[in-house]
C-alpha positions as CSV (number, residue, x, y, z in Angstrom):
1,X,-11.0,-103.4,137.9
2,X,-10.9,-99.8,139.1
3,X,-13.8,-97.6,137.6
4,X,-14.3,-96.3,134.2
5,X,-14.5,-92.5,134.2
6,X,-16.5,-90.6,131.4
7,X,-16.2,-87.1,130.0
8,X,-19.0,-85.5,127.9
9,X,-19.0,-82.1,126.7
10,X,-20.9,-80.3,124.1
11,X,-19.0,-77.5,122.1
12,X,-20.9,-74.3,121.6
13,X,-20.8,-73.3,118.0
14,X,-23.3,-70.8,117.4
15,X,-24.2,-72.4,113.7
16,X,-25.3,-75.6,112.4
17,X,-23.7,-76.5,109.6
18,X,-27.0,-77.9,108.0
19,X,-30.2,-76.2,108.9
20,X,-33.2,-77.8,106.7
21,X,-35.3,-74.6,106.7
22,X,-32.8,-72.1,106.2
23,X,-31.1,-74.1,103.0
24,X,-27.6,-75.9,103.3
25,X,-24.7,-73.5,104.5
26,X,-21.1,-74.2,103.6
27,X,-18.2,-72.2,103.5
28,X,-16.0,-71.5,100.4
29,X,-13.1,-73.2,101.4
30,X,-15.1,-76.4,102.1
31,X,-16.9,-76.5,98.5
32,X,-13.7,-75.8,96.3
33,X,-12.1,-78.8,98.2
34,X,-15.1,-80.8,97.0
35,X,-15.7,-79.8,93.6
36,X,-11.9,-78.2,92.6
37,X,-9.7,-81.4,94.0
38,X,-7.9,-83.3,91.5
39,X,-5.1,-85.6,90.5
40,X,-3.0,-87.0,92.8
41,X,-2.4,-87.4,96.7
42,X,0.5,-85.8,97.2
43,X,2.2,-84.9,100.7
44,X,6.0,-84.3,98.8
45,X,5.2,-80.0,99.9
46,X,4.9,-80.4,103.5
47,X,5.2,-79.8,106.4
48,X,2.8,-77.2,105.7
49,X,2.9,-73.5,108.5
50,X,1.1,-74.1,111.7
51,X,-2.5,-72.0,112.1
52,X,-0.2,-69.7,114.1
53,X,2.6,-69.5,111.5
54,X,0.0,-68.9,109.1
55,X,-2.5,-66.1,110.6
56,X,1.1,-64.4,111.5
57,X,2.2,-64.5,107.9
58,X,-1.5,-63.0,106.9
59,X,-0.9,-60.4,109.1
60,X,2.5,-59.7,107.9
61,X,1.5,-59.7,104.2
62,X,-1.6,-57.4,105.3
63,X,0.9,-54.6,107.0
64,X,2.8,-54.2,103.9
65,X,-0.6,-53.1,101.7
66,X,-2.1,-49.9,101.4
67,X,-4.0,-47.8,103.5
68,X,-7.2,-48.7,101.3
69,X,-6.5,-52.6,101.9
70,X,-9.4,-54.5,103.7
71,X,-8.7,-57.8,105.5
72,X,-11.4,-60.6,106.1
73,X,-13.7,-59.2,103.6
74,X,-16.7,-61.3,104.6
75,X,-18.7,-62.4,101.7
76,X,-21.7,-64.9,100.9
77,X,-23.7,-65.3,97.8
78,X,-27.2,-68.2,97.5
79,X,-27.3,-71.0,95.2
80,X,-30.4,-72.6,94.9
81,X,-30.5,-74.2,98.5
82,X,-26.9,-73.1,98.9
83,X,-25.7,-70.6,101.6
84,X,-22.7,-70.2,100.6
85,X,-20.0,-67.9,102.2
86,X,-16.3,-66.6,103.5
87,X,-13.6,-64.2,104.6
88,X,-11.2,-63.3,101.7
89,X,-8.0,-62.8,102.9
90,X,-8.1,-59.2,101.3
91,X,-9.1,-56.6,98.7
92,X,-7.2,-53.1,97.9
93,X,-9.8,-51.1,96.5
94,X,-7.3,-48.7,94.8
95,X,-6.3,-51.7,92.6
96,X,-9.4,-53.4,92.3
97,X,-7.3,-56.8,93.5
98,X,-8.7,-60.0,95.7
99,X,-6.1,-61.7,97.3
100,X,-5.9,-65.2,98.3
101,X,-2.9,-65.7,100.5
102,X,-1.2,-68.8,101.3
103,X,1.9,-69.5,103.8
104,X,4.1,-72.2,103.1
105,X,7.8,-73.7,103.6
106,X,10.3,-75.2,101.3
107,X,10.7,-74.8,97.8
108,X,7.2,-72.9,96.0
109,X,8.3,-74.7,92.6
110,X,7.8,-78.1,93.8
111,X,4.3,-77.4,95.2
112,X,1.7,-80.0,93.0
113,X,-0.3,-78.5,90.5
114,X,-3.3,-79.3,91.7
115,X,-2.5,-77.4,94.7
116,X,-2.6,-74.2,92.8
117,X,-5.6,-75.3,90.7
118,X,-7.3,-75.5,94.3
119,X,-6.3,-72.2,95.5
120,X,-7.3,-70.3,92.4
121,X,-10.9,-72.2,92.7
122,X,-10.9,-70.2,96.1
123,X,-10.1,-67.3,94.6
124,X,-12.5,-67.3,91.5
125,X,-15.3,-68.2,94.1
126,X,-14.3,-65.4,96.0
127,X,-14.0,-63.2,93.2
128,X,-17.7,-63.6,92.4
129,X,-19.0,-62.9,95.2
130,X,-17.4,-59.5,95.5
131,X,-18.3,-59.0,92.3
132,X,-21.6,-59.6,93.2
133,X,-21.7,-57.6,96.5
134,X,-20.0,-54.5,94.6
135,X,-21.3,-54.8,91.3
136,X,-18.0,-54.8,89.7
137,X,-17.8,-56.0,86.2
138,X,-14.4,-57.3,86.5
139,X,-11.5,-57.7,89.5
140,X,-8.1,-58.8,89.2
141,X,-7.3,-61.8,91.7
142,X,-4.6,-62.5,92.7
143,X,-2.5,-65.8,94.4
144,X,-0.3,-64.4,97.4
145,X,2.2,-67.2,98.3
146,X,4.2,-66.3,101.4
147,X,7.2,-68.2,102.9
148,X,7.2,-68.0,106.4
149,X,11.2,-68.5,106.6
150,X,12.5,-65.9,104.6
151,X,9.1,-63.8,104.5
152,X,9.3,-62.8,100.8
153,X,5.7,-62.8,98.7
154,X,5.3,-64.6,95.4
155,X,2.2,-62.9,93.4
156,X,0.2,-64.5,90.7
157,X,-1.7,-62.3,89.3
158,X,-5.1,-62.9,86.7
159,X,-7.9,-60.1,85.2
160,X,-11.1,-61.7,85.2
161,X,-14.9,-60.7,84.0
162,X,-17.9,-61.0,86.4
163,X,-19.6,-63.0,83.7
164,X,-16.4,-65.4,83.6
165,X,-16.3,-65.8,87.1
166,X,-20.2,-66.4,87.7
167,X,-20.4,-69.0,85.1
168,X,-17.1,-70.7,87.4
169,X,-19.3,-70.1,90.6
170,X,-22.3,-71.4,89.2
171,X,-20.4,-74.5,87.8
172,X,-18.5,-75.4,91.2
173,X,-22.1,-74.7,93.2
174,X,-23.7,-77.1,90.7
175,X,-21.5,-80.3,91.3
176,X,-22.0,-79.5,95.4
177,X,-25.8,-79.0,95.1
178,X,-26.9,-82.4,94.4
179,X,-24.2,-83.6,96.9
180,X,-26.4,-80.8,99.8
181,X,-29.7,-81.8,99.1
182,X,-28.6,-85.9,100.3
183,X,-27.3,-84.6,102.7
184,X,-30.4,-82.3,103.6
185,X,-32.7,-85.3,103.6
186,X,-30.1,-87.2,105.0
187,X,-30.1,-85.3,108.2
188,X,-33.8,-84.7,108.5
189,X,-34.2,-88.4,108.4
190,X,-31.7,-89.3,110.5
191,X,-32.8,-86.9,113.4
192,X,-36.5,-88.2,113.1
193,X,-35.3,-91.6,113.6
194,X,-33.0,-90.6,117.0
195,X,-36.2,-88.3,118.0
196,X,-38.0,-91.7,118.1
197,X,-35.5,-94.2,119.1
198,X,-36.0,-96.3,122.1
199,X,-33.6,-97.8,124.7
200,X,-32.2,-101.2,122.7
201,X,-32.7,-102.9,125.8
202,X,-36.0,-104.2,127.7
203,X,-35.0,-102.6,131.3
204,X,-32.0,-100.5,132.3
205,X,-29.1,-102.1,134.5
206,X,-28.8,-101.0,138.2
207,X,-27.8,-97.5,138.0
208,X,-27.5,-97.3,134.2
209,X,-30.9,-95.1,134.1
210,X,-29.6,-92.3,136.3
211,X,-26.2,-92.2,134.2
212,X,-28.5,-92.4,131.3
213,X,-30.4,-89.2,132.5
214,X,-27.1,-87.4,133.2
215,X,-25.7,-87.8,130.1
216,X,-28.7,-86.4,128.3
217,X,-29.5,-83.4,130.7
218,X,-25.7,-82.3,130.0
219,X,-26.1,-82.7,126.3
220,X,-29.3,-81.0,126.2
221,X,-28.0,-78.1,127.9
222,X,-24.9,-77.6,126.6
223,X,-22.5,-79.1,129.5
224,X,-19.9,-80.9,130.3
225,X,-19.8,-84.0,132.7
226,X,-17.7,-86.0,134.2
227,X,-19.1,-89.7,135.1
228,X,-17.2,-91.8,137.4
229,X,-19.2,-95.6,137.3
230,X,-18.5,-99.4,138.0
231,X,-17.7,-102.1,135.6
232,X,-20.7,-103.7,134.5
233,X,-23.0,-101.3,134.5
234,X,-23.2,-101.0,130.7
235,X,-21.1,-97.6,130.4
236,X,-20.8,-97.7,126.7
237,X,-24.7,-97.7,125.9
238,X,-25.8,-95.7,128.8
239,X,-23.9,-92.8,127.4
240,X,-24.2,-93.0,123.0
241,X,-27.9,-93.6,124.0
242,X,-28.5,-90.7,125.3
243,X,-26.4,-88.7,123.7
244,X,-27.9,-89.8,120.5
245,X,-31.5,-89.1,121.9
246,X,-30.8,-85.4,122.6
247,X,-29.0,-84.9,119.1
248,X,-32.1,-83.4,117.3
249,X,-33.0,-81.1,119.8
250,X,-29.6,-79.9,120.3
251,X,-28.7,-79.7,116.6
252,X,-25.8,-81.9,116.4
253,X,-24.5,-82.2,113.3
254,X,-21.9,-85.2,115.0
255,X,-21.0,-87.1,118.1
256,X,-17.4,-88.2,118.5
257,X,-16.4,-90.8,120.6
258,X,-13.0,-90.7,121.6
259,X,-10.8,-93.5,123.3
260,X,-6.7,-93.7,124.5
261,X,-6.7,-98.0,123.1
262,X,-8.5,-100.2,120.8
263,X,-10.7,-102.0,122.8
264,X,-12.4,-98.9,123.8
265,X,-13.1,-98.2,119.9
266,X,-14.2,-101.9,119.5
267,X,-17.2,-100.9,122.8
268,X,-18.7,-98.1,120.8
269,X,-18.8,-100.0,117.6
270,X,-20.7,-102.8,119.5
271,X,-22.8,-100.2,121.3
272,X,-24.1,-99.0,118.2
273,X,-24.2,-101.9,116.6
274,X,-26.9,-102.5,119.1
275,X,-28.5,-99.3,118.9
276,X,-29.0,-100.1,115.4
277,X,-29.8,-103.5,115.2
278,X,-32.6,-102.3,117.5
279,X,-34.1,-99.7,114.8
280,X,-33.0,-100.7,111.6
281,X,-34.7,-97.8,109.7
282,X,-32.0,-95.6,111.7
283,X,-29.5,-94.9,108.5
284,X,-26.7,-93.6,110.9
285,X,-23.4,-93.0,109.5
286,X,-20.9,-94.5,111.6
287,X,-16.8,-93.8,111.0
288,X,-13.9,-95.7,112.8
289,X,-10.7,-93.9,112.5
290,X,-7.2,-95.5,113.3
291,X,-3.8,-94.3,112.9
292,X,-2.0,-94.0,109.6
293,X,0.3,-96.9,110.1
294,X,-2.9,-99.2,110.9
295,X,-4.8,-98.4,107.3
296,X,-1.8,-98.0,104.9
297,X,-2.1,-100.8,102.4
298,X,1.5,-100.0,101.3
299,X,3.9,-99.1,104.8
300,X,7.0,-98.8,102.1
301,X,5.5,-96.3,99.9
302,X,5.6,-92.6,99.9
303,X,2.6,-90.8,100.1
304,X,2.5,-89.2,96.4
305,X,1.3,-90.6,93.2
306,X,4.7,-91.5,91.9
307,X,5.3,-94.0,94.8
308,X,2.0,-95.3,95.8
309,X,-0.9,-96.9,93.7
310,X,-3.3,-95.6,96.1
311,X,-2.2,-92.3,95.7
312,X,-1.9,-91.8,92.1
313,X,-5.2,-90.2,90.9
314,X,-6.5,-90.2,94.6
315,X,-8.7,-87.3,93.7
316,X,-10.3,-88.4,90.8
317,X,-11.2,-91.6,92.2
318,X,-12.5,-90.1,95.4
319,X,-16.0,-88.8,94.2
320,X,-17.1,-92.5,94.0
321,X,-15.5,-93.4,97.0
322,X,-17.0,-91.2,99.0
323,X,-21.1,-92.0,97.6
324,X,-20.4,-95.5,97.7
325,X,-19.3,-95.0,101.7
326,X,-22.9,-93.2,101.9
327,X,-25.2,-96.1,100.9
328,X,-22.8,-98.2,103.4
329,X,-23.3,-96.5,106.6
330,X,-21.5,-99.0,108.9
331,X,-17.8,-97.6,107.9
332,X,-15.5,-99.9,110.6
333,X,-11.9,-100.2,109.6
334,X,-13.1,-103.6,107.6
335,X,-16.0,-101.1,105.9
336,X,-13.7,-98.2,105.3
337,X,-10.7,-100.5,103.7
338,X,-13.5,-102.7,101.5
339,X,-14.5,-98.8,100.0
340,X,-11.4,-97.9,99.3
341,X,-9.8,-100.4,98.0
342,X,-13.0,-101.1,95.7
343,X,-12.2,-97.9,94.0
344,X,-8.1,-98.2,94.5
345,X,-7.7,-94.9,96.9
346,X,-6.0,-94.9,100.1
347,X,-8.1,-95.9,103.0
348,X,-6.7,-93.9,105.8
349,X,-7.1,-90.3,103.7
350,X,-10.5,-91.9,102.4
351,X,-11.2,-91.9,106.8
352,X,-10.5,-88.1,106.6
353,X,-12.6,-87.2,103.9
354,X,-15.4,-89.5,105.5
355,X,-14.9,-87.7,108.9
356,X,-17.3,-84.8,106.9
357,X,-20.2,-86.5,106.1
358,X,-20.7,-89.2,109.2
359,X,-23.2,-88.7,112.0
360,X,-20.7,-90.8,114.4
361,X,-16.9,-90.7,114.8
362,X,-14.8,-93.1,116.7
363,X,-11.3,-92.3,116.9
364,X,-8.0,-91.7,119.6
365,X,-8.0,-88.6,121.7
366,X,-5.6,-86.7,119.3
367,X,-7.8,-86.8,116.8
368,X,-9.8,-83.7,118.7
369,X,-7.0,-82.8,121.3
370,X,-3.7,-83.0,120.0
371,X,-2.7,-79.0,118.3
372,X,-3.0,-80.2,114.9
373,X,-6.0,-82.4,115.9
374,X,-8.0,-83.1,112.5
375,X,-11.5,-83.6,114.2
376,X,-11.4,-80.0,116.5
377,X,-10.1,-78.3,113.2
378,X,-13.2,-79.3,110.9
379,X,-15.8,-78.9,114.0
380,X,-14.0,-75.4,114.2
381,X,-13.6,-74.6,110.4
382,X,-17.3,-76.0,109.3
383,X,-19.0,-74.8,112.7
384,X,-19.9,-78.2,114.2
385,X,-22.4,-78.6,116.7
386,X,-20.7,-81.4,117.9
387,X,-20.9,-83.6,121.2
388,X,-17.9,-85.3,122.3
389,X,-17.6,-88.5,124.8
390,X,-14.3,-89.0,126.0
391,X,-14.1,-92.6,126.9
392,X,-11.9,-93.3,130.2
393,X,-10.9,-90.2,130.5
394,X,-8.6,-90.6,133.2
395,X,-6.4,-91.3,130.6
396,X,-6.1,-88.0,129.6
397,X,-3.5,-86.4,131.9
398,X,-1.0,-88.4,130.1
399,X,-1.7,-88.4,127.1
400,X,-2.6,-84.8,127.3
401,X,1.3,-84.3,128.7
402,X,2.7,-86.1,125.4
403,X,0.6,-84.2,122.8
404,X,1.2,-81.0,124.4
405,X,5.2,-81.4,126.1
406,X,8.1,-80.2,123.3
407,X,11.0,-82.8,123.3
408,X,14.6,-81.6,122.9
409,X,17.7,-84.1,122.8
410,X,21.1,-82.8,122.0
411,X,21.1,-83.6,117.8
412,X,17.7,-81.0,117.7
C-alpha cells in the first residue's frame, strides 16, 4: 500500500467563540436561530442566493438609500454572561429605520412563515440594541426582501417601543442563557480533561512519536503540515492525539476530521474511541456526518412538513433533540439516528444543528471545502478557532477539481 499523506492546518480566527472569563459571546444571527426557530422543516423556497449573490444585492439595496444611510452598523449589548452582538444591514437616521435585508429567488409569497417569524427575531434583536446604543425610545424596523433576478425590494415595515423590544431581547437572551452557561462549564471541563490526557497507549510505534510531536508543534503554532507516513505506523492516533493535546492552549473551540471515503471516517471514530476509553472522565462531544442520502429515513419524501413525518414540526421538536444529543456524547451515525428518531426529527438536519455544539467533527471534505461547504461557513460565521486534519489528502486534487469545475452539456 502506498503511503497515507496527512494535512493539518489551524485556521486563524482572531476570537473564540467561548471565552470562560470574558462571559459567552454569540452573534445575533446565531441566537434568534436558537430561540426564534419554529414549525416545520421546510426547503420548498430554495435555492436560496449564493453569499456572493447576496452581499451584491446588500450593496445594491444600500446604493439606492440616502445619503444619511449607514451600512454594517455594528452593535452588541450584555446579558448576564451573554456577549451578545452584530452588523445590521442598515439604519437611515433621517427615518429613524433598521433594516434587515434578505436576498432571495422565486416566488416571496410562498416563503414559510416561520421564515419571516425568524427574520423579524433578527430585526427586533437588532432593534434593541440600537435603541440601547442611541437611546432612542422607539425605531421603525423594517424587513427588506430583495430578489436577486428582477432586483425589485419588498418592504415590511413595523413601529416599535424600546420597552417592547427589550422585554423581546431579554426574553430571546433568556431561553439561550441556560443553554451558555452548559456550554461554559462544558468547555472548561472538557479542556481540563485534554490538558491532562495521556497517550492511550503504553509506548509509541516506531516513528509515531516524532509524527506525534509534529502534529502538535503545528497546532500549537498555528501551522499547517503536511505528513507523508507508512502503513502501520498508527496514523490515525498519532495525529487526533496530539491535536487534542494542544486544544486548550490554542483555544479550539473544534477539531474537524475530514476524509474523501468511509473507512477513513470509521479510523477516527475508533481512534477516539480509544482515546476515550482511556480517560473516561473526558466528556468529548464527538459528531459523524454523512451525506443526505445516507441518513434520510424517508428517500421518497420531500423535504417539508407536508411530505415528510420527520419534517413536520422539525423545529419544535428539536430543542429536546439537541439536550438529549448532549448527555450522549458519542454521536456516530447509529448515535445521531437513535436521537433523532427518539424525538421523530430528521437525523441528517439533526447532524447540522449538532455540528454547533460538538468538540469533534467527522465528515467528507466538502463539508469544509466545497463553496457552499456547511463546516467553513459556521467556523467563519461563529469565529471558530478550529483545527482541521485532512485525512489522505492526496485525495484532494480531485476532489478539489469536482467541487470547484462548472459542468455545461448542451440542455444547460
Amino acid at each position: 500500500m502506498s503511503p497515507d499523506t496527512r494535512a493539518v492546518s489551524v485556521e486563524p480566527v482572531a476570537v473564540a467563540a467561548v471565552d470562560p472569563e470574558s462571559g459567552y459571546r454569540v452573534a445575533v444571527r446565531e441566537l434568534c436561530e436558537f430561540t426564534a426557530k419554529a414549525g416545520d422543516l421546510d426547503l420548498r423556497f430554495t435555492p436560496s442566493p449564493t453569499a456572493q449573490e447576496g452581499i451584491a444585492g446588500h450593496r445594491t439595496v444600500a446604493a439606492r438609500r440616502g445619503p444619511q444611510y449607514q451600512t454594517e452598523v455594528a452593535l452588541s449589548g450584555v446579558f448576564h454572561e451573554l456577549k451578545i452582538r452584530g452588523r445590521a444591514d442598515g439604519y437611515d437616521a433621517a427615518l429613524n429605520q433598521l433594516e434587515e435585508i434578505k436576498t432571495y429567488r422565486g416566488d416571496l409569497s410562498s416563503m414559510p412563515a416561520n421564515h419571516r417569524q425568524l427574520h423579524w427575531a433578527q430585526a427586533k434583536v437588532y432593534g434593541w440594541l440600537l435603541c440601547q446604543q442611541l437611546q432612542l425610545a422607539e425605531v421603525n424596523l423594517a424587513l427588506v426582501y430583495f430578489n436577486i433576478i428582477s432586483e425589485q425590494e419588498t418592504l415590511i415595515q413595523q413601529c416599535f417601543t424600546a420597552a417592547e423590544l427589550q422585554a423581546f431581547f431579554e426574553a430571546q437572551a433568556g431561553i439561550f442563557l441556560q443553554w451558555a452557561r452548559q456550554e461554559l462549564a462544558h468547555r472548561d471541563a472538557r479542556d481540563h480533561g485534554l490538558s491532562v490526557l495521556k497517550f492511550p497507549h503504553a509506548d509509541f510505534r516506531t516513528g509515531q512519536r516524532a509524527l506525534a510531536e509534529s502534529v502538535y508543534k503545528a497546532v500549537s503554532t498555528g501551522r499547517c503540515l503536511m505528513a507523508q507516513a507508512p502503513t502501520g505506523i498508527g496514523k490515525t492516533i498519532g495525529t487526533v492525539f496530539p491535536m487534542l493535546k494542544a486544544a486548550p492552549t490554542r483555544k479550539l473551540d473544534k477539531v474537524f476530521f475530514l476524509t474523501a471515503k468511509t473507512p477513513g471516517r470509521k479510523l477516527a471514530l475508533d481512534a477516539l474511541s480509544v482515546i476515550g476509553r482511556s480517560a473516561p472522565e473526558l466528556n468529548l462531544r464527538v459528531l459523524e456526518m454523512v451525506a443526505r442520502d445516507k441518513a434520510c429515513e424517508y428517500p421518497d419524501k420531500a423535504c417539508n412538513g407536508d411530505s415528510c413525518p420527520l419534517a413536520k414540526g422539525f423545529y419544535d421538536r428539536l430543542p429536546a433533540a439537541r439536550s438529549e444529543a448532549m448527555i450522549k456524547p458519542w454521536l456516530d451515525q447509529a448515535g445521531v439516528r437513535a436521537v433523532a428518531l427518539g424525538h421523530q426529527v430528521c437525523p441528517y438536519y439533526l447532524s447540522q444543528e449538532l455540528a454547533r455544539w460538538s468538540d469533534v467533527v467527522i465528515a467528507d471534505y466538502n463539508y469544509y471545502f466545497d463553496l457552499s461547504g456547511m463546516l467553513f461557513g459556521l467556523s467563519q460565521f461563529n469565529q471558530w478557532r478550529v483545527a482541521v486534519l485532512v485525512d489522505e489528502a492526496h485525495n484532494m486534487v480531485e476532489r478539489a477539481r469536482s467541487m470547484y469545475s462548472a459542468t455545461l452539456d448542451q440542455h444547460s
